[in-house]
Structures are given as structure tokens and as C-alpha cells.
C-alpha positions as CSV (number, residue, x, y, z in Angstrom):
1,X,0.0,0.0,0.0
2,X,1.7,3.2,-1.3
3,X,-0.1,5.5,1.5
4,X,2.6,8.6,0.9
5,X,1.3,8.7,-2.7
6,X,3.9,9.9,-5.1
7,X,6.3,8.4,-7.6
8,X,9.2,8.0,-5.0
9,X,7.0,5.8,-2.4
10,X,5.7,3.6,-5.4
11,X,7.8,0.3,-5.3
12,X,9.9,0.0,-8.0
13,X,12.1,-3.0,-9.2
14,X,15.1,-3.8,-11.6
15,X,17.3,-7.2,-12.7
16,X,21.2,-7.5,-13.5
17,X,22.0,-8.4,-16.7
18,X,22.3,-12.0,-16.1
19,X,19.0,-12.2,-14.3
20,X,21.0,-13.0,-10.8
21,X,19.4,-10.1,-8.7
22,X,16.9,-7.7,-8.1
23,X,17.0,-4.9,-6.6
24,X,13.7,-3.3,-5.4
25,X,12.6,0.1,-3.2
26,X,9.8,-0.1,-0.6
27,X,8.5,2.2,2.3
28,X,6.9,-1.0,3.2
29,X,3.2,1.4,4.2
30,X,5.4,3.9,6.4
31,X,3.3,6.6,4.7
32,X,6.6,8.9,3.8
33,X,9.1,9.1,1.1
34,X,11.4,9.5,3.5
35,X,11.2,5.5,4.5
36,X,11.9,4.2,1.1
37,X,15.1,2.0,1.5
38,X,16.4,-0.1,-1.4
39,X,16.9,-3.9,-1.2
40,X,18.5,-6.3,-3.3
41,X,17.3,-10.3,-3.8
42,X,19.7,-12.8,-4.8
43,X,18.0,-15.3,-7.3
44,X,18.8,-19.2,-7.5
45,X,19.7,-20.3,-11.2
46,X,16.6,-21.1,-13.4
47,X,14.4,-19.0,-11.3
48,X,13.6,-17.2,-14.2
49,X,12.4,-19.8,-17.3
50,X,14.0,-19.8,-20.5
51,X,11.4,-17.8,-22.9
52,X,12.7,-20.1,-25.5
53,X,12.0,-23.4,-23.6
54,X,8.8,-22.1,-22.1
55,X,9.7,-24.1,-18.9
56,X,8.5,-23.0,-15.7
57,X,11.0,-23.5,-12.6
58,X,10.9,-26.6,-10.4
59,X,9.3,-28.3,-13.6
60,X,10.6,-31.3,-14.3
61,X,11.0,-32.3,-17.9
62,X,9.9,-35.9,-18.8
């Protein structure tokens, strides 16, 4: 819930290039675009599926 209202309370998200981490903002409802903090995920290989393959992860192909 975005509860301050303006662009730099909004969450807002980005990947590397090789799709290995995010890193995100969030004022996580504070109410004040002073709270927004950034944060950055780490994600496990195939987290993401291939386009190509159309696999989704934790499928197992058969």
C-alpha cells in the first residue's frame, strides 16, 4: 500500500543483466518518502524460465 502517494513511495524494481538479482525500493506502508530503503534479492539459477524453452521453474522435464 503506497499510503505517501507519489512516484518515489511507489515500489519499484530492476534485474542485472544475467537475471541473478533484483533490486527493489519499498517504504513497506510507512506513509513517507522519507522510508523508502532499497533492497536487493539474490535469485537461484533457473528461477527465471528460458522464454525459449517455455519451462517453468521446479518443472521437471519428462
Amino acid at each position: 500500500v503506497n499510503r505517501a502517494r507519489t512516484y518515489f513511495s511507489e515500489p519499484h524494481a530492476t534485474v542485472n543483466r544475467d537475471f541473478t538479482r533484483i533490486v527493489f525500493n519499498a517504504n513497506w506502508g510507512s506513509g513517507k518518502d522519507e522510508d523508502v530503503d532499497a533492497y536487493i534479492a539474490r535469485l537461484s539459477p533457473g528461477a527465471i524460465p528460458d522464454r525459449a524453452s517455455g519451462a517453468l521453474p521446479g518443472a521437471s522435464s519428462q
